[in-house]
C-alpha positions in Angstrom: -16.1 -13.4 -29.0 -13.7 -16.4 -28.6 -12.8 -17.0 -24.5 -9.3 -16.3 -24.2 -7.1 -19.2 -24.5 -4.5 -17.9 -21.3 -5.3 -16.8 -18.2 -4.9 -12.7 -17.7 -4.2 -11.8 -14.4 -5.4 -8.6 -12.2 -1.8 -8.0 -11.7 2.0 -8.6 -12.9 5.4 -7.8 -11.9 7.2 -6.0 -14.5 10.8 -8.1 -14.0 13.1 -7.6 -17.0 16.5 -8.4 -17.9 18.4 -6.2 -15.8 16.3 -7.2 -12.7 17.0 -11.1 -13.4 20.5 -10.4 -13.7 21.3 -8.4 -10.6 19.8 -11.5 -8.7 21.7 -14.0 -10.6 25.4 -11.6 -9.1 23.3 -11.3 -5.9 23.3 -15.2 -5.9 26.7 -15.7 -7.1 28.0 -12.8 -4.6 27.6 -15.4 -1.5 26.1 -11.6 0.0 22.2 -12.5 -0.4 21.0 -11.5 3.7 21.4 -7.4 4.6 24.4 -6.1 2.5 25.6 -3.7 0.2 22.5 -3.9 -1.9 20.2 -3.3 0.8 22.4 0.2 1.2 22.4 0.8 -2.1 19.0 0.4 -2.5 18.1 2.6 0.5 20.3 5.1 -0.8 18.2 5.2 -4.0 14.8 5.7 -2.2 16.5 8.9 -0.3 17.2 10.5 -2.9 13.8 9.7 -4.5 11.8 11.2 -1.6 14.0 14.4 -1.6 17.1 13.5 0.8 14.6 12.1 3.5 15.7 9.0 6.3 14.6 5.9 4.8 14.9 2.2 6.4 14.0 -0.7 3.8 12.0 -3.8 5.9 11.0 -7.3 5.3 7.2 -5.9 4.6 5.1 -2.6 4.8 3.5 -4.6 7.7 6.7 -4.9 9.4 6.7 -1.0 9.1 4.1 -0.2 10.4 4.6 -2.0 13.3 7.8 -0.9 13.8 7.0 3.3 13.3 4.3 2.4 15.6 6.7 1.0 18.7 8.7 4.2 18.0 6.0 6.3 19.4 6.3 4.9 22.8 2.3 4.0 22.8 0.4 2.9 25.8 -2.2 0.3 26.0 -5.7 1.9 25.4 -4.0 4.7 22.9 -6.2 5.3 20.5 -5.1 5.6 16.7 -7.3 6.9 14.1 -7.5 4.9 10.9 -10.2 3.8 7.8 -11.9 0.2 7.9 -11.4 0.3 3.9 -8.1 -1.5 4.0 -6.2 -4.5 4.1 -6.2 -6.2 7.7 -2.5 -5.0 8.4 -3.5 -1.4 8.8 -5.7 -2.3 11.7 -3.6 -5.9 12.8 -0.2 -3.8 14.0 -2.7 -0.7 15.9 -3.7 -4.1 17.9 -0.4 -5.5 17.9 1.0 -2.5 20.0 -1.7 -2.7 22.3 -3.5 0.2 21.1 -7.0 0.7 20.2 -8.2 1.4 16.2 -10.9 4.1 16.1 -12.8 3.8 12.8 -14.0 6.9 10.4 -15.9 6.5 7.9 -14.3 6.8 4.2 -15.2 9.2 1.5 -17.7 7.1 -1.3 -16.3 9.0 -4.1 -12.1 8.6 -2.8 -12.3 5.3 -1.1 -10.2 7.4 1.3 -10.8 8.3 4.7 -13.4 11.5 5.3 -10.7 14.0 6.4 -13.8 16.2 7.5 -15.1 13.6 10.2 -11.5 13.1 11.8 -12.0 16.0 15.0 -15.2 14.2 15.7 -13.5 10.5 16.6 -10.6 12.8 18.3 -10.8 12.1 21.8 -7.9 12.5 25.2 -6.3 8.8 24.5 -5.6 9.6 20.8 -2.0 9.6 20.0 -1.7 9.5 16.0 -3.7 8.8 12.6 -2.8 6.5 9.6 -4.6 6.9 6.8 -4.6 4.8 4.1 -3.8 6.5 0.3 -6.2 3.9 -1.2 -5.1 2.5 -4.5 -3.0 5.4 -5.0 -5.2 8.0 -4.9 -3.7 10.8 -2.6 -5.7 11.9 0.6 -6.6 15.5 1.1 -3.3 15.8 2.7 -3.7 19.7 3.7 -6.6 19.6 5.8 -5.5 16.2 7.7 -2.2 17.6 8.6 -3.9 20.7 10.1 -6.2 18.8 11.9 -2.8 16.6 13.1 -1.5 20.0 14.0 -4.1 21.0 15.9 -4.5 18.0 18.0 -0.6 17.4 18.3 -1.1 14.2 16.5 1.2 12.7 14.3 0.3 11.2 10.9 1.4 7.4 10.0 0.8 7.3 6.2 0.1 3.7 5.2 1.0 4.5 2.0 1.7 1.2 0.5 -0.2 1.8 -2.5 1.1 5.0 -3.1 4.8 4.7 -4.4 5.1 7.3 -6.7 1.9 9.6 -5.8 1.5 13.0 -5.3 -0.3 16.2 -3.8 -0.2 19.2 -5.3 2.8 18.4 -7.1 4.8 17.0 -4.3 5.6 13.1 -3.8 4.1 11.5 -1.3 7.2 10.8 1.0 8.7 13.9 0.3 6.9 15.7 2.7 4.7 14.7 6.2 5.4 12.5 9.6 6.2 9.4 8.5 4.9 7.2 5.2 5.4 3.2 5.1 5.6 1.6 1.4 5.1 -1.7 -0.2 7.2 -3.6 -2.6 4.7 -6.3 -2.8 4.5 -8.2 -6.3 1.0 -6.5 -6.9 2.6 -3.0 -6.2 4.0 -0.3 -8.2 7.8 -1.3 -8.0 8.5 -4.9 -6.0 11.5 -6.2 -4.3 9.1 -9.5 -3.9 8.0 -9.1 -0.5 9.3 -5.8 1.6 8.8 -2.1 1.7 10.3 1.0 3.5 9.6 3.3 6.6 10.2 7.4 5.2 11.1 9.5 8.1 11.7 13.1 9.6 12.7 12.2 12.9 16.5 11.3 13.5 15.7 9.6 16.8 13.1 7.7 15.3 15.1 6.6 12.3 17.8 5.1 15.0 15.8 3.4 17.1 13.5 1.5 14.2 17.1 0.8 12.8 18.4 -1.2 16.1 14.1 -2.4 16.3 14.5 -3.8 12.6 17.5 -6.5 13.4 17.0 -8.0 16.6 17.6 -5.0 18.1 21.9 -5.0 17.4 23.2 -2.1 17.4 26.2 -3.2 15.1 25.7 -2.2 11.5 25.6 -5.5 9.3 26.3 -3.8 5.9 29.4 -4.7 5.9 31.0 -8.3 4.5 30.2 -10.7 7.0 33.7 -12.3 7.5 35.0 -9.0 9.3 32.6 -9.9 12.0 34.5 -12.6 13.1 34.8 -13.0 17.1 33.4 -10.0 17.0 30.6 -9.6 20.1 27.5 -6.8 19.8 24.8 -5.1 21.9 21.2 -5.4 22.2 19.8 -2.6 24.4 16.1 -3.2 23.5 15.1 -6.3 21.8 14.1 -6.6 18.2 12.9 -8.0 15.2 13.2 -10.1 12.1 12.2 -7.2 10.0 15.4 -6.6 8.1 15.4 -6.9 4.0 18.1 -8.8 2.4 20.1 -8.1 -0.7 18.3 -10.6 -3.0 15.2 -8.5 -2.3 17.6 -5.5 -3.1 18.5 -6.5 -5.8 15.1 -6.2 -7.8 14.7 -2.9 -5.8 17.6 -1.1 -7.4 16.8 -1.5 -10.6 12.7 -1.3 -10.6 13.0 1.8 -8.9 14.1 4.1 -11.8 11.5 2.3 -14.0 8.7 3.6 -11.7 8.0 6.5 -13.6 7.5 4.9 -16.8 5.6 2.0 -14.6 3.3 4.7 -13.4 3.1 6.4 -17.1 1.8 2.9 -18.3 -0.7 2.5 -15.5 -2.2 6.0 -15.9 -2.7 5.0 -19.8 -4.3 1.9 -19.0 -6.6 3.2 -16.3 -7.7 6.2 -18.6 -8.9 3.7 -21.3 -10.7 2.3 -18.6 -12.5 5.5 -18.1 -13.5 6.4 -21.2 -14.5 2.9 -22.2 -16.7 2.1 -19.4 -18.0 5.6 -19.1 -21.7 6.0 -18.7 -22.6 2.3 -17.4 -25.4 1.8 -15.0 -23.8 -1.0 -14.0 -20.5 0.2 -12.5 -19.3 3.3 -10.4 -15.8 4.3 -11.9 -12.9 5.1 -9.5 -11.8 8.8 -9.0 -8.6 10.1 -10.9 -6.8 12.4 -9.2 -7.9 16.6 -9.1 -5.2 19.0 -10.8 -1.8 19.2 -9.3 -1.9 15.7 -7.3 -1.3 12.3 -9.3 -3.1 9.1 -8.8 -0.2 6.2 -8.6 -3.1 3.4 -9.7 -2.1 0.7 -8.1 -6.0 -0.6 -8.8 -8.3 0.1 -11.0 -11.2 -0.4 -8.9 -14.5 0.3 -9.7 -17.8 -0.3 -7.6 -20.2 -2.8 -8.8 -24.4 -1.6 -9.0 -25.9 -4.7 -8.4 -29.2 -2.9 -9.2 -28.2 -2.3 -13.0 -26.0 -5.5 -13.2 -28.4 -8.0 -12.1 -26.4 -10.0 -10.2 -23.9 -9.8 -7.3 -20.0 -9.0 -7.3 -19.5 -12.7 -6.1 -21.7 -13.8 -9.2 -19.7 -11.1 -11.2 -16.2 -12.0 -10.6 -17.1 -15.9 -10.8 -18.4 -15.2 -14.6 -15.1 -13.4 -15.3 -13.0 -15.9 -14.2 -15.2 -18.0 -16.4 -13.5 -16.5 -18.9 -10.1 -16.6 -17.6 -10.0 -13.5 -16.6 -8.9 -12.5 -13.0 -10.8 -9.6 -10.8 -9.5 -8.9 -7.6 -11.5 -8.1 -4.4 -9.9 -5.5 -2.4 -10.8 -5.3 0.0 -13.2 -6.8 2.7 -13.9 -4.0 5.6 -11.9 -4.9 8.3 -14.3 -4.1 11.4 -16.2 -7.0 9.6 -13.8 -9.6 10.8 -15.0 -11.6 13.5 -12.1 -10.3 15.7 -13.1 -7.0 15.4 -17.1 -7.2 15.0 -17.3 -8.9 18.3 -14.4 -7.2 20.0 -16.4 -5.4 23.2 -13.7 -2.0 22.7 -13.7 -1.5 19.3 -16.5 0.6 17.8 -17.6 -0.8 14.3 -20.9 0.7 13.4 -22.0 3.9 11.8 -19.9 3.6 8.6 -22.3 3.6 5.3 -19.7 4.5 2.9 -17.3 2.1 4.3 -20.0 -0.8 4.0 -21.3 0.0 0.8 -18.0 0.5 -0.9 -16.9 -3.1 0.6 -19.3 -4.6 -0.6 -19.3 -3.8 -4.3 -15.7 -2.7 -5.3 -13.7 -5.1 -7.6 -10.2 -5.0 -9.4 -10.2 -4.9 -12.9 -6.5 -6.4 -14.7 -3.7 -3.7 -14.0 -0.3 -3.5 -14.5 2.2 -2.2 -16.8 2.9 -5.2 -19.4 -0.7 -5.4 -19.7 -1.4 -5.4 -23.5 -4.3 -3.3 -24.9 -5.9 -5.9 -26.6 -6.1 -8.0 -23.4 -7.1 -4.9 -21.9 -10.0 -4.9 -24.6 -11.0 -8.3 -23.8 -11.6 -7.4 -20.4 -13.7 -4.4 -21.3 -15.5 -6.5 -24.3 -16.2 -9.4 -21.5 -18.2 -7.2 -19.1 -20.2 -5.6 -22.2 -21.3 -9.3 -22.5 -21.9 -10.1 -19.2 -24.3 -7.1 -18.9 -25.5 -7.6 -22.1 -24.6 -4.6 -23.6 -24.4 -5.7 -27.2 
């Protein structure tokens, strides 16, 4: 088997035509900050998540920071939230002063065990953000009860999950409040940026004055009839606003997430019946009847045991033969910060640690060819000697 002569990537952004050229008017507009794009765009996602309130940001990161500061925390809260995730998650609990309580994820999901959740509740909790990991949907029934029970709301960090469902519903459709990536590695990108889905008119407003420095004047309108204008801050903001160049992918990738979804589904399905059966890997869960997996990753675990080698020695033979594997993601209560940070509680979760340490990121995204997708598959055969 001849090494490939190109570089394949874990991940693409599918940018066409159409995308290219709403940029280039974007450009030539002179309108490329917060405009009529932005609007536009916004517009699009609220009528994609059934008429809900929807603010597009500079980053899902900047969303959740910002849906956090809505609550009206107070140092020493407690939010509930995974370990299996990227750092953001966990960076924006600490950000707002608050303190991240850990529960263990499921092994099979990657998600968070929905069953542990009353044990970690104590009297300082205020909300839980789960984490829809690569797509896959949480067991969205049972958490919201629990929520419900405790009078907790629910932060979904849902930024792998655009286009999702449980039991038949999208997830943004329904629920507190769900935050979304447009990431280049996600399932629709606007090149950095994402969007805050909400319930809660008050909420919307004030994230909406939090987003732009905290004015309270709208700016989606053409900036020369701001002219010796003056506006208000009543609370002071952020730089977490989108602009219209970002826009202006938005508006077009998002009625090709459908078929960006239908692509990903195919691809991930080969993967499952062409690696089924292989002592040396743990394949990913699809989703059960009535919910739908958005695969943002293919990720399966790694069994060192069966493999003979570790996922570092793994994912340096694939890129031997140019073929990228992403790692997603390193447990976050193993970063020094929050290992050695006296409040935070970081032990007792087996699933968590095991998962981290052997899941990987096999090449995913929608203008992935087959036959590349082939070489991938025929490359691990050879590296476990399978032949």
């Amino acid at each position: 088997m001849p090494k490939s002569e190109t570089f394949i990537p874990f991940s693409r952004p599918s940018i066409d035509q159409q995308d290219i050229d709403e940029v280039v008017e974007c450009l030539k507009s002179g309108w490329i900050t917060t405009g009529p794009r932005v609007a536009k765009f916004e517009s699009a996602l609220a009528d994609f998540f059934d008429e809900k309130l929807v603010l597009t940001v500079s980053s899902a990161t900047a969303g959740l920071h910002l849906t956090l500061i809505a609550l009206d925390l107070n140092p020493g809260d407690e939010i509930i939230t995974c370990s299996m995730t990227f750092a953001a998650t966990v960076n924006t609990i600490v950000h707002v002063g608050c303190k991240p309580v850990f529960v263990d994820i499921e092994e099979s999901t990657y998600n968070i065990e929905v069953g542990a959740l009353e044990r970690a509740i104590s009297e300082r909790t205020k909300a839980i953000m789960p984490v829809h990991f690569a797509g896959l949907p949480i067991d969205m029934g049972p958490l919201y009860a629990t929520a419900e029970k405790y009078n907790l709301r629910v932060i979904e960090d849902a930024a792998h999950a655009i286009g999702a469902a449980y039991d038949n519903s999208l997830i943004g459709s329904f629920g507190d409040t769900q935050v979304f990536s447009f990431h280049p590695n996600k399932n629709i990108t606007t090149g950095e940026g994402g969007c805050v889905v909400l319930r809660d008119q008050t909420e919307y407003e004030r994230i909406q004055h939090l987003l732009f420095h905290g004015i309270e004047k709208s700016m989606t309108v053409p900036q020369n009839r701001y002219s010796g204008q003056s506006y208000d801050i009543a609370t002071p903001g952020y730089k977490y606003n989108m602009m219209d160049i970002q826009a202006a992918l938005g508006v077009h990738q998002l009625p090709r997430l459908p078929q960006f979804i239908d692509r990903r589904e195919k691809l991930a399905h080969r993967y499952l019946d062409k690696l089924k059966n292989w002592p040396e890997i743990t394949l990913p869960q699809p989703a059960l009847k009535g919910h739908r997996h958005a695969w943002h990753l293919f990720a399966p675990l790694l069994v060192p045991e069966a493999a003979g080698m570790n996922r570092n020695n793994f994912i340096s033979r694939m890129h031997e033969e140019n073929i990228g594997v992403g790692l997603h993601y390193p447990a976050v209560h193993t970063f020094s910060y929050y290992r050695e940070h006296p409040d935070i509680e970081s032990s007792n979760l087996p699933n968590t640690e095991k998962v981290a340490d052997r899941i990987f990121s096999l090449p995913l995204h929608p203008d992935l060819p087959e036959d590349e997708q082939d070489y991938v598959i025929t490359t691990m055969r050879k590296i476990f000697d399978r032949y």
